[in-house]
Phi, psi and omega in degrees: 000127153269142200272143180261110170234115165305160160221104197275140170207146175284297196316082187285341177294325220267327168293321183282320186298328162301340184252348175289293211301307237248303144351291204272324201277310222243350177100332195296146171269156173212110171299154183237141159209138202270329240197132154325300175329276164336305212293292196300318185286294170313318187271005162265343176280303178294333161056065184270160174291313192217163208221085163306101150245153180299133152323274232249069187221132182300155165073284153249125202276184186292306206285337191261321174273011171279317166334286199303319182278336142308354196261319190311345204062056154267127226250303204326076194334143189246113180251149169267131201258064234241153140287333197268124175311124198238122165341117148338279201319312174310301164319307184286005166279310214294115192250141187116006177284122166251355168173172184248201203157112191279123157309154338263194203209181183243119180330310236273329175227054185281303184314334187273358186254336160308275156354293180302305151329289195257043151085017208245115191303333199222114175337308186248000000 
């Protein structure tokens, strides 16, 4: 089965280098969003198995749009994609967050810390 991952960002660098990385190592189809705004509008059309978010994005930030997407009934796991170092306790408040995942990260075994994250007995 293949797996579908949004990937919500500001960053178009930080988006490509994850959908190259996720593409090529795990096989994953991977989707893009510039925006909370898009990630939410993308994540009801699309219906991804998982949802990478940015912390740290203008106008709506990670944590609010993790809100929106739990308030929409999106069932869909949210990992947070971050630089900024985050408290076990602070994640587990956010609510509709299943784990962080720290910037930066390694293209090559990005897929096996995804993967782990959101529970998927198997990478691809």
């Amino acid at each position: 089965m293949t797996r579908h991952v949004l990937i919500i960002d500001d960053d178009v660098d930080i988006r490509d280098l994850v959908q190259v990385s996720l593409e090529l190592t795990a096989n994953w189809r991977v989707s893009q969003a510039a925006s909370g705004m898009d990630g939410i509008r993308l994540a009801q059309e699309l219906e991804p198995d998982g949802i990478l978010l940015d912390l740290m994005m203008p106008e709506m930030d990670g944590a609010a749009t993790a809100r929106a997407l739990l308030a929409a009934q999106s069932h869909v796991p949210v990992l947070l994609f971050t630089a900024k170092h985050m408290d076990d306790a602070v994640v587990a408040a956010m609510p509709g967050v299943t784990a962080t995942i720290a910037k930066p990260f390694d293209p090559l075994t990005f897929h096996l810390r995804v993967a782990e994250a959101f529970g998927w007995d198997e990478p691809w």
